[in-house]
DSSP file (Angstrom, degrees, kcal/mol; ACC not computed):
  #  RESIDUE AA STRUCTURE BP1 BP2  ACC     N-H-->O    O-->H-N    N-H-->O    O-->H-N    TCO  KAPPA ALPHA  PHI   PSI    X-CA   Y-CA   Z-CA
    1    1 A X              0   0    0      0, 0.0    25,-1.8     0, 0.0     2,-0.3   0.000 360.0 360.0 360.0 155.1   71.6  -14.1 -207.7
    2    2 A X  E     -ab  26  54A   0     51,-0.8    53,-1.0    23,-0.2     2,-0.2  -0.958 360.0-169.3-120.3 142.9   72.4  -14.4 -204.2
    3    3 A X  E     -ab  27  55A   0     23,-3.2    25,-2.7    -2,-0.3     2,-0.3  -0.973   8.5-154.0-148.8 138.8   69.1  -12.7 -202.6
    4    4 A X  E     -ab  28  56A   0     51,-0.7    53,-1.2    -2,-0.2     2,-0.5  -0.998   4.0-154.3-101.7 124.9   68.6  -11.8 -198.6
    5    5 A X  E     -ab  29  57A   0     23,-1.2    25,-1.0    -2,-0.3    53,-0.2  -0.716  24.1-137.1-116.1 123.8   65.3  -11.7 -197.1
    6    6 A X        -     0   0    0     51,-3.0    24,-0.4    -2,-0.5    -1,-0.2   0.248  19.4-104.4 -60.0-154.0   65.5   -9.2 -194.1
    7    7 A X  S    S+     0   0    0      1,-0.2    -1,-0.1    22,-0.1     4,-0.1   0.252 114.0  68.9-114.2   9.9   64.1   -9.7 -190.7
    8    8 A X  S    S+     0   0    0      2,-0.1     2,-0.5     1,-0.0    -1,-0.2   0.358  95.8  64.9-122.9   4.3   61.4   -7.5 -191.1
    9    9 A X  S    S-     0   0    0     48,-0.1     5,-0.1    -4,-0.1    -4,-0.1  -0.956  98.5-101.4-122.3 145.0   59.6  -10.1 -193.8
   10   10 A X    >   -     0   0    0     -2,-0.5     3,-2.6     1,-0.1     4,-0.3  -0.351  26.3-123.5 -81.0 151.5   58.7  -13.2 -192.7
   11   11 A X  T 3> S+     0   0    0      1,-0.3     4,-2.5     2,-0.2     5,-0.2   0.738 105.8  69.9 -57.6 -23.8   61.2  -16.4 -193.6
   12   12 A X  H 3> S+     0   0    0      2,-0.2     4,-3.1     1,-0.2    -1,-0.3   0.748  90.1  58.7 -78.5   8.4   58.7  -18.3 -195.2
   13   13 A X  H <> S+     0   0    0     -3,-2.6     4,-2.4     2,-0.2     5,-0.4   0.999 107.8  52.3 -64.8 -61.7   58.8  -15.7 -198.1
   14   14 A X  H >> S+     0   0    0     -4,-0.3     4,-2.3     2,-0.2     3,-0.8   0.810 109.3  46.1  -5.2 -89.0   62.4  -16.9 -198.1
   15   15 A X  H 3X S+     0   0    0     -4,-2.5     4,-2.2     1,-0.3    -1,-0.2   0.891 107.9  59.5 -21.7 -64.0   61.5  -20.4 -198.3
   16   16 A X  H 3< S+     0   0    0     -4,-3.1    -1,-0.3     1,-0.2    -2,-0.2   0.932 108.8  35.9 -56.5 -38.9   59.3  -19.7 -200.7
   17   17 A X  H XX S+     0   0    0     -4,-2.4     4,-1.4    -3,-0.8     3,-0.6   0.731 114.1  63.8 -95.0 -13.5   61.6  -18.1 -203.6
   18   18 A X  H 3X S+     0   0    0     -4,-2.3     4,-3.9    -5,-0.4     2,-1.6   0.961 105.4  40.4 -51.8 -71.7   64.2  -20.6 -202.5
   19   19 A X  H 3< S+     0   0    0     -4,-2.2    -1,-0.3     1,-0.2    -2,-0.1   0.018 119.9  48.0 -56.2  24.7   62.2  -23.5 -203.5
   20   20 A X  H <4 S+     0   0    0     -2,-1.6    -1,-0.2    -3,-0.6    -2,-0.1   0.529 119.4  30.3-138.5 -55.3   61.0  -21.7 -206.6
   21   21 A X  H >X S+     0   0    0     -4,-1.4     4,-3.5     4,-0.1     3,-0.7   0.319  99.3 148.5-113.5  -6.1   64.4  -20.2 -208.3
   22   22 A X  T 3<  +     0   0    0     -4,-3.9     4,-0.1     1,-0.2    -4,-0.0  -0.550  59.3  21.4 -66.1 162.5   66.9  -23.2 -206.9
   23   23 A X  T 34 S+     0   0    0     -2,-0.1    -1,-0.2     2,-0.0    -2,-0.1  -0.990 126.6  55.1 -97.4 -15.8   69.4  -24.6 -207.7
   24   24 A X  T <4 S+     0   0    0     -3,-0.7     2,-0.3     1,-0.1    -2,-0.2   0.942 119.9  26.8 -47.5 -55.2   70.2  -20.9 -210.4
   25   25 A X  S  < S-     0   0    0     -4,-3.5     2,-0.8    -7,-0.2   -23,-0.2  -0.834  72.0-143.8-135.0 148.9   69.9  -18.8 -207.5
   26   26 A X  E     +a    2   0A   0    -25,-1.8   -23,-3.2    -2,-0.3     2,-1.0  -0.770  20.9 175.6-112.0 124.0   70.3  -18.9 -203.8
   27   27 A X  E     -a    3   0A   0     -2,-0.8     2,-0.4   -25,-0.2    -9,-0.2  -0.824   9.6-177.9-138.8 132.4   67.8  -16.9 -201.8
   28   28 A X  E     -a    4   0A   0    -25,-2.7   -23,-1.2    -2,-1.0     2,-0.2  -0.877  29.9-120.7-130.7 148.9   68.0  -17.1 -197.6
   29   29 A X  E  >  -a    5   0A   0     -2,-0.4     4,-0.9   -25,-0.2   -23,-0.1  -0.530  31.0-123.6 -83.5 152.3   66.0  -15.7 -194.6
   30   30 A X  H >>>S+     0   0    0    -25,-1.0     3,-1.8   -24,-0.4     4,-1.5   0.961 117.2  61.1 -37.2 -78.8   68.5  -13.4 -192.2
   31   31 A X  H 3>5S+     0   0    0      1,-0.3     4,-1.6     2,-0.2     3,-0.3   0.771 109.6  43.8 -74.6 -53.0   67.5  -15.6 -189.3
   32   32 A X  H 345S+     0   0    0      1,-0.2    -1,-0.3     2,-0.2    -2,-0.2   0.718 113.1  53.8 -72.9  -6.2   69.3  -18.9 -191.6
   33   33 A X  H <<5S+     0   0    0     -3,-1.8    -1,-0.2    -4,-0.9    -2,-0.2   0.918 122.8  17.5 -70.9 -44.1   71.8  -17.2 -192.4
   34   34 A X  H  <5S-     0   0    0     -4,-1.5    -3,-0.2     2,-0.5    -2,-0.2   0.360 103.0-110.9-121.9  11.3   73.3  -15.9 -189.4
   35   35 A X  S  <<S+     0   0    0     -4,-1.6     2,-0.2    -5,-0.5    -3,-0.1   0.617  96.0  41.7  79.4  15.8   71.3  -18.5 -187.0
   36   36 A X        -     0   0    0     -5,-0.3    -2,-0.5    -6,-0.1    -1,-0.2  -0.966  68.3-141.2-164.2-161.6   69.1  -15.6 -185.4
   37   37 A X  S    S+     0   0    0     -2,-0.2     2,-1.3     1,-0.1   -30,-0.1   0.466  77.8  91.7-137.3 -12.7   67.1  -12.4 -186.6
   38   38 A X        +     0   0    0     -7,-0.1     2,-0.4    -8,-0.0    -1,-0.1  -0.532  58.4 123.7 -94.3  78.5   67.7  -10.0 -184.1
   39   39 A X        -     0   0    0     -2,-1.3     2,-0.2    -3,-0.1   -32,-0.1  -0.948  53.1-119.9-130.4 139.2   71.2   -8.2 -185.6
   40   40 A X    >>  -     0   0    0     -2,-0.4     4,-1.1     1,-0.1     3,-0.5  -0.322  30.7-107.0 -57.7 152.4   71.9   -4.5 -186.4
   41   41 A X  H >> S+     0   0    0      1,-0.2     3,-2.0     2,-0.2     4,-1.7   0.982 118.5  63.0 -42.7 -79.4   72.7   -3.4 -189.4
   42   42 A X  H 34 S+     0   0    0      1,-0.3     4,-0.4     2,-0.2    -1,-0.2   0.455 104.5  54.5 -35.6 -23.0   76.1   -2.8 -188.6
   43   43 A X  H <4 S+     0   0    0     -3,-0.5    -1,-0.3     2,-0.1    -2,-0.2   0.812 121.1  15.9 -69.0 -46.1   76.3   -6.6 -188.0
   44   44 A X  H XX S+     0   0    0     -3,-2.0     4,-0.9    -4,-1.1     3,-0.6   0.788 101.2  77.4-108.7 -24.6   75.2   -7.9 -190.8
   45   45 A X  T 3< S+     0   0    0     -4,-1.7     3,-0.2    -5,-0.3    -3,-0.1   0.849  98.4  48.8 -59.9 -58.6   75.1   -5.9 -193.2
   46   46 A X  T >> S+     0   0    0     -4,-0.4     4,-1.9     1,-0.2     3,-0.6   0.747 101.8  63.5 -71.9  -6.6   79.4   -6.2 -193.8
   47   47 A X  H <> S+     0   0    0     -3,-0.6     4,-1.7     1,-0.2     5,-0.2   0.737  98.1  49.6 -65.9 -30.8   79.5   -9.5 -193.8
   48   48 A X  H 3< S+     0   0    0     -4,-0.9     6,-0.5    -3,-0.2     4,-0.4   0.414 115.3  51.3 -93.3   9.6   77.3   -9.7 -196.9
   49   49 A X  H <4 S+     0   0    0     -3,-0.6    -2,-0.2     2,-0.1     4,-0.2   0.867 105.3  51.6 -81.2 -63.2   79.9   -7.1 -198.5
   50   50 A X  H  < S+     0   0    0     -4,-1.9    -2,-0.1     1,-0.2    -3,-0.1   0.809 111.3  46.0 -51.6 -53.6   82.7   -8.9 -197.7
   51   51 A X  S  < S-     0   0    0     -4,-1.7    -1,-0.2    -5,-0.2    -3,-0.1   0.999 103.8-152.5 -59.3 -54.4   81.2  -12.4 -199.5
   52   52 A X        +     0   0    0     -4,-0.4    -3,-0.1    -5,-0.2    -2,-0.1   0.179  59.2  67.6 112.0 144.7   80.5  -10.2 -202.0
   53   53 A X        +     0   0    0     24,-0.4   -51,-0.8     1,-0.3     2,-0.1   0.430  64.3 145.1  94.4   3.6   77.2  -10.6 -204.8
   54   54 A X  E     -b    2   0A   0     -6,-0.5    25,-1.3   -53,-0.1     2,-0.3  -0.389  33.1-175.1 -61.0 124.4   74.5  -10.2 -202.5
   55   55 A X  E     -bc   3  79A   0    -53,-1.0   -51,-0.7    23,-0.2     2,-0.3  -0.878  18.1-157.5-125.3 158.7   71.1   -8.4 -203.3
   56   56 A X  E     -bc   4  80A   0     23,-1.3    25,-0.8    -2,-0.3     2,-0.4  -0.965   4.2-149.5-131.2 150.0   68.8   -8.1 -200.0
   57   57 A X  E     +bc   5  81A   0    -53,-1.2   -51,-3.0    -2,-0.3     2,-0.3  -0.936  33.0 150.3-107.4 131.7   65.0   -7.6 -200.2
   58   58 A X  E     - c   0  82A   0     23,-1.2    25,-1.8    -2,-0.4     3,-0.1  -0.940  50.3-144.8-154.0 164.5   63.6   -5.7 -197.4
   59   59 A X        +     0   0    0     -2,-0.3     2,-0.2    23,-0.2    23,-0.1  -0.211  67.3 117.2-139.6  51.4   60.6   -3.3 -196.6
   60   60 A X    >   +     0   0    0      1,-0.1     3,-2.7     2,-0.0     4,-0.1  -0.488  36.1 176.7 -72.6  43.7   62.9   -1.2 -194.1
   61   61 A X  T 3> S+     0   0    0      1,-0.4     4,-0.6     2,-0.2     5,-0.4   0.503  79.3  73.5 -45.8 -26.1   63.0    2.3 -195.8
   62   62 A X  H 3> S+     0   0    0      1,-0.3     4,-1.0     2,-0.2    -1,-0.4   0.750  97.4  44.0 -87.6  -7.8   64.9    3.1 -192.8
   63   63 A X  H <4 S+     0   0    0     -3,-2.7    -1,-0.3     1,-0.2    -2,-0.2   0.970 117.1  46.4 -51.2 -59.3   68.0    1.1 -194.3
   64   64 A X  H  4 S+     0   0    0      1,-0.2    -2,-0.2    -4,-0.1    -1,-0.2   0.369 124.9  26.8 -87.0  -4.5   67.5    2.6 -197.4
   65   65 A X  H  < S+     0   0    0     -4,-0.6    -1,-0.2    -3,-0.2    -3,-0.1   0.542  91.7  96.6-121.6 -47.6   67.0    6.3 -196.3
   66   66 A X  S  X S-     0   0    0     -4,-1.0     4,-0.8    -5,-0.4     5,-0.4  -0.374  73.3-130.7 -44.0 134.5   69.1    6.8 -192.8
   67   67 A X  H  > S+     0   0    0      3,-0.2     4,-1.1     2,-0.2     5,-0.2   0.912  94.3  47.7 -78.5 -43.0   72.4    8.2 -193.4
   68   68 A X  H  > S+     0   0    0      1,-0.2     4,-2.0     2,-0.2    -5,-0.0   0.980 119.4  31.8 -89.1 -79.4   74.4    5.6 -191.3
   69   69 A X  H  > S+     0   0    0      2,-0.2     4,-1.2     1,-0.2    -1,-0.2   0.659 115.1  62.6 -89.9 -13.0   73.2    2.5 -192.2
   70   70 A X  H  X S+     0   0    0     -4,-0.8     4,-4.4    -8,-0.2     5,-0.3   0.939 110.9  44.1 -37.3 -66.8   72.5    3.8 -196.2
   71   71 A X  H  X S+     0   0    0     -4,-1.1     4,-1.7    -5,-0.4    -2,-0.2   0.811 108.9  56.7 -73.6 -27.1   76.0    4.4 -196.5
   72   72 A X  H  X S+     0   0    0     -4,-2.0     4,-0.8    -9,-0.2    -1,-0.2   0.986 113.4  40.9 -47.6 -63.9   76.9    1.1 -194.8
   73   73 A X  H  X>S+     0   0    0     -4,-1.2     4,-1.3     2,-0.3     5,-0.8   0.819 115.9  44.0 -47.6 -67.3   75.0   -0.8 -197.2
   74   74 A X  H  <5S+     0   0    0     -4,-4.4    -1,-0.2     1,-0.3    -3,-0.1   0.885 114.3  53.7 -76.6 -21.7   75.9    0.9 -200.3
   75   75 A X  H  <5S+     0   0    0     -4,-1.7    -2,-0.3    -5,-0.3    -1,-0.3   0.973 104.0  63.6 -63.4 -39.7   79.8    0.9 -199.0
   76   76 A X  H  <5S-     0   0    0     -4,-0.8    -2,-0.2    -3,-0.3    -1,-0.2   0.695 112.5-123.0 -16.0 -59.1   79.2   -2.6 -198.7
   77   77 A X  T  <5 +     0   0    0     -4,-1.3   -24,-0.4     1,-0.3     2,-0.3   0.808  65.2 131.8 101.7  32.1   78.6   -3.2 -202.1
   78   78 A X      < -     0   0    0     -5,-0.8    38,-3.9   -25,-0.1     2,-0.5  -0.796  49.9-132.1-133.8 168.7   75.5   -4.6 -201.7
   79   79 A X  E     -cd  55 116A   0    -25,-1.3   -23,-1.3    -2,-0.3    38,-0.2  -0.915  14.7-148.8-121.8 110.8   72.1   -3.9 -203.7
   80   80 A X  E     -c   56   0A   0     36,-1.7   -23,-0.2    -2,-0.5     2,-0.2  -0.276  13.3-168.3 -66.2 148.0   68.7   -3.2 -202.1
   81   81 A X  E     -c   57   0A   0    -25,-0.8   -23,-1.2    36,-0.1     2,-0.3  -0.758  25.6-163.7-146.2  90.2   65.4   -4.1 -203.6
   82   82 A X  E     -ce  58 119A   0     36,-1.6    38,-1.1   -25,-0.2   -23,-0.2  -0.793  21.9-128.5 -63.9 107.5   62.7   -2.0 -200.9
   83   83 A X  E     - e   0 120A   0    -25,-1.8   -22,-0.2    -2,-0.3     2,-0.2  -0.262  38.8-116.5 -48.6 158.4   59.1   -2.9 -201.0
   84   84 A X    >>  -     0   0    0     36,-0.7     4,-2.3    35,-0.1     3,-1.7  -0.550  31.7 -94.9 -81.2 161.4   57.3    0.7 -201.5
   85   85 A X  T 34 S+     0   0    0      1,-0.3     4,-0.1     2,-0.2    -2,-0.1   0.712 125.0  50.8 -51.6 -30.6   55.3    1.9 -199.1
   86   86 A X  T 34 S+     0   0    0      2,-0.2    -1,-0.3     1,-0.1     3,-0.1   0.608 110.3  52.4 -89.0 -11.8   51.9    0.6 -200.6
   87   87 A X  T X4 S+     0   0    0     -3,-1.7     3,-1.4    33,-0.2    -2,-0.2   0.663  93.8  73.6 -68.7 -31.2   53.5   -3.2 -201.0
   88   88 A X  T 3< S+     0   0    0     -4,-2.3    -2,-0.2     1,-0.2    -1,-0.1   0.549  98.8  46.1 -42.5 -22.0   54.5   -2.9 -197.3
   89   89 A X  T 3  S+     0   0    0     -3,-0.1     2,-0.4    -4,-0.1    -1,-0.2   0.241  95.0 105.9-120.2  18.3   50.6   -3.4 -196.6
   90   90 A X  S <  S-     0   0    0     -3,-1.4     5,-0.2     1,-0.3    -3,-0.0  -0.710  77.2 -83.9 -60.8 114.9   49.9   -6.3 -199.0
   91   91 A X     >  -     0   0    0     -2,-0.4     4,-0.6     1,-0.1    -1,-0.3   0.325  36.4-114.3  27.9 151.1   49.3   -9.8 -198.5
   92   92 A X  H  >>S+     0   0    0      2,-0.1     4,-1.0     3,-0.1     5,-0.7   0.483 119.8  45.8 -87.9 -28.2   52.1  -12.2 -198.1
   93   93 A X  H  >5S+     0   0    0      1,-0.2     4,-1.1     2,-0.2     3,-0.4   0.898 109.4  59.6 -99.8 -16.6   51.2  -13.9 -201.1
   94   94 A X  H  >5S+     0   0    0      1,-0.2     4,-1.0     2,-0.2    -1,-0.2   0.977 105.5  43.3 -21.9 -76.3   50.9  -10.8 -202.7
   95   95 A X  H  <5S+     0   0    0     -4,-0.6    -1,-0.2     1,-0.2    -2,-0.2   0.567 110.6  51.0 -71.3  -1.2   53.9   -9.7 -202.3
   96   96 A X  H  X5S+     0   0    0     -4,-1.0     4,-1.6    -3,-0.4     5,-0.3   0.501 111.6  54.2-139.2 -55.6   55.7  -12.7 -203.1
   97   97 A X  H  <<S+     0   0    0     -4,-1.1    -2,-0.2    -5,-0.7    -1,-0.1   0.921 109.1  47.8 -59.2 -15.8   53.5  -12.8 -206.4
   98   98 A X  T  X S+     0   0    0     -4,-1.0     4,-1.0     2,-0.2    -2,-0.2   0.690 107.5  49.7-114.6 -11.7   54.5   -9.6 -207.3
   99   99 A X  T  4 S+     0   0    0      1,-0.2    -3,-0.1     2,-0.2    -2,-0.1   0.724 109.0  56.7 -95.7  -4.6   58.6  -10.1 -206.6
  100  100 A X  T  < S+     0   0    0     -4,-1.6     4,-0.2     2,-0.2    -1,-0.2   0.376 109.3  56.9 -83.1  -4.2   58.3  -13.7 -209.2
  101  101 A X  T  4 S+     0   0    0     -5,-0.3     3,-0.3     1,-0.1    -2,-0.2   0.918 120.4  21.3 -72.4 -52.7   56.8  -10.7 -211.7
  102  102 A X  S  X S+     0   0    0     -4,-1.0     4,-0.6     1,-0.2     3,-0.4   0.206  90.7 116.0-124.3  13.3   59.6   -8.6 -211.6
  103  103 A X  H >>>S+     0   0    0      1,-0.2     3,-5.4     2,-0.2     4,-2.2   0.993  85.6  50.7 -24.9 -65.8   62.2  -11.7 -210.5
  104  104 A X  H 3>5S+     0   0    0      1,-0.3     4,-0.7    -3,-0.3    -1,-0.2   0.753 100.8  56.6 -61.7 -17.6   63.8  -10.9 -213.9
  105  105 A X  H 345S+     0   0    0     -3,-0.4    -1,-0.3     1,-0.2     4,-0.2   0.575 107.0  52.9 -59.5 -14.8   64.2   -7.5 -213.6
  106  106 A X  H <X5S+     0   0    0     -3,-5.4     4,-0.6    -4,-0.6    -2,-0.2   0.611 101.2  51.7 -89.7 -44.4   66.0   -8.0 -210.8
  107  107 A X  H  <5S+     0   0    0     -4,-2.2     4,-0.2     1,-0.2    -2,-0.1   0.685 112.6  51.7 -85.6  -9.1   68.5  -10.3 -211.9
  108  108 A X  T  X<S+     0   0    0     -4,-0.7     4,-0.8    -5,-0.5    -2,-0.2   0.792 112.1  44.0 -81.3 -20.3   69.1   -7.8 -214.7
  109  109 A X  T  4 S+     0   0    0     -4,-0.2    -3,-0.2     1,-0.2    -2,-0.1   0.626 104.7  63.7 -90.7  -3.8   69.5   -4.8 -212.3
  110  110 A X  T  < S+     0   0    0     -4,-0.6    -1,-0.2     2,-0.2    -2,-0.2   0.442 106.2  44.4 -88.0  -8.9   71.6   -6.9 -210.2
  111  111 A X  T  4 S+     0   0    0     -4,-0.2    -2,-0.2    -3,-0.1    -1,-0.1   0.746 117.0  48.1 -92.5 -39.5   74.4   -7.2 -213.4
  112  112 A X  S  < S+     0   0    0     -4,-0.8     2,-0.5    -5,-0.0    -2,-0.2   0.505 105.6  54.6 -67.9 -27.7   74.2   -4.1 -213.9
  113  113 A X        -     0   0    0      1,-0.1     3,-0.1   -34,-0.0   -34,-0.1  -0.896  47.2-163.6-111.7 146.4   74.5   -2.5 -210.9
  114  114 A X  S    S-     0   0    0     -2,-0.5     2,-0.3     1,-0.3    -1,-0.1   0.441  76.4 -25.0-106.2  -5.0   77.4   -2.7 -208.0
  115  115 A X        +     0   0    0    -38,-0.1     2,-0.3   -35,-0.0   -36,-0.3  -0.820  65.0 115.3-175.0 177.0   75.0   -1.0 -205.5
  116  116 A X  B     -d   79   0A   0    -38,-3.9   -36,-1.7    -2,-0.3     2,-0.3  -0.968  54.9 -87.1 154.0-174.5   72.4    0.9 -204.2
  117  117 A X        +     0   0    0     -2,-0.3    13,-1.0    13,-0.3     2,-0.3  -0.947  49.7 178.0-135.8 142.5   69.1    1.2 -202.4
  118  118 A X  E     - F   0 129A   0     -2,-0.3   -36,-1.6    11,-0.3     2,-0.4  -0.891  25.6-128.5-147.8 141.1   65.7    0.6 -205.3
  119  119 A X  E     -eF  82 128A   0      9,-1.2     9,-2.0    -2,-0.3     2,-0.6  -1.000  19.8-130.5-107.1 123.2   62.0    0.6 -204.6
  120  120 A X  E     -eF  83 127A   0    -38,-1.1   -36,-0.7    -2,-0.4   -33,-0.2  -0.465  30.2-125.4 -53.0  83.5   60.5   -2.2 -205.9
  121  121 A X        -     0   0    0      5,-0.6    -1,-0.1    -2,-0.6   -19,-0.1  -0.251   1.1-136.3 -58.3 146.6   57.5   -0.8 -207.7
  122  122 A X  S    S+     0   0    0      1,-0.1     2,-0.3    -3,-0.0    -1,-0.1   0.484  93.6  15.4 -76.1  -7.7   54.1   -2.0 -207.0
  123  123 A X  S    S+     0   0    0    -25,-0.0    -1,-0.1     0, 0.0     2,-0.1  -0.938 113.4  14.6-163.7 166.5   53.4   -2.1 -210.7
  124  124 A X  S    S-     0   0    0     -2,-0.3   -22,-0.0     1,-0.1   -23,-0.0  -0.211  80.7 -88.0  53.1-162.4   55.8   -2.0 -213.8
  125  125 A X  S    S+     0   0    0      2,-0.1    -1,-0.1    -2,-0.1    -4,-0.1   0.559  76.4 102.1-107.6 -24.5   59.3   -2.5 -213.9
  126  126 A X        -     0   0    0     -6,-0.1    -5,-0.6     1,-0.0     2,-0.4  -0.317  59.8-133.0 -77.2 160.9   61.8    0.2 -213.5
  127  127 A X  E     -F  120   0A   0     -7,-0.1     2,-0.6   -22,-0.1    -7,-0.2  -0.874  20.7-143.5 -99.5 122.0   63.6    0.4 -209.8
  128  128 A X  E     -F  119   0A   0     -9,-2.0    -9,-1.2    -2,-0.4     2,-0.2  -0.882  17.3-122.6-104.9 129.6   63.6    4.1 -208.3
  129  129 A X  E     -F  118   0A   0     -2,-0.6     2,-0.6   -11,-0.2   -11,-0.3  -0.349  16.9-139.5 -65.7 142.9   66.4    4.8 -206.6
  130  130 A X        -     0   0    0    -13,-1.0   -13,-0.3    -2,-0.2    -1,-0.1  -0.809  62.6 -23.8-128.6 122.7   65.6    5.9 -203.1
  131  131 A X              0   0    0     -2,-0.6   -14,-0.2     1,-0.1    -1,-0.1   0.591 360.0 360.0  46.8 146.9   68.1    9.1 -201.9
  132  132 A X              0   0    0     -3,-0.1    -1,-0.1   -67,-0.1   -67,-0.1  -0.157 360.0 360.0 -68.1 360.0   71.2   10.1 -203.1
């Protein structure tokens, strides 16, 4: 899986599940990907269509909710994994324990799916899909 960590979680989470799940899987902070952190949506967002296989981890509902930049995303081709609202106020190492819990779910919803926007439950497994 190719895994993006958005700008609104900090890089060393990035770092951290890099070092964890290489050389299988490649997972990169915004800011090393596109050499800063301050991008729209609309900026980056087709660029990760266009490479194509990209899942992004974020806890930006407003991606996942917004009509403009939803419908970027999901034209895009790209698959969201959105902390919920009650992971959003976790610990760093929380949260980063709790997405090596459900890594494998991930890479399974990521085979299965060609896109969407999922919230990342704070406990169990299943992914809910967030708006229609």
């Amino acid at each position: 899986m190719k895994l993006l960590v958005d700008n609104n979680l900090p890089p060393r989470l990035a770092v951290a599940l890099a070092a964890i799940f290489a050389p299988d899987d490649t997972v990169v902070a915004i800011r090393e990907k596109f050499g800063r952190s301050d991008l729209k949506d609309e900026d980056w967002i087709p660029t990760l269509g266009r490479e194509g296989g990209w899942a992004v981890l974020s806890a930006d509902l407003n991606i996942a909710r917004k009509r403009p930049s939803r419908e970027l995303f999901v034209r895009a081709g790209l698959v969201g994994f959105f902390f919920s609202p009650s992971m959003q106020k976790w610990p760093l190492n929380k949260q980063a324990a709790r997405v090596l819990m459900i890594w494998p779910q991930m890479l399974s919803h990521m085979s299965t799916t060609a896109n969407g926007v999922f919230e990342m439950p704070a406990s169990g497994t299943k992914f809910r899909t967030i708006g229609r």
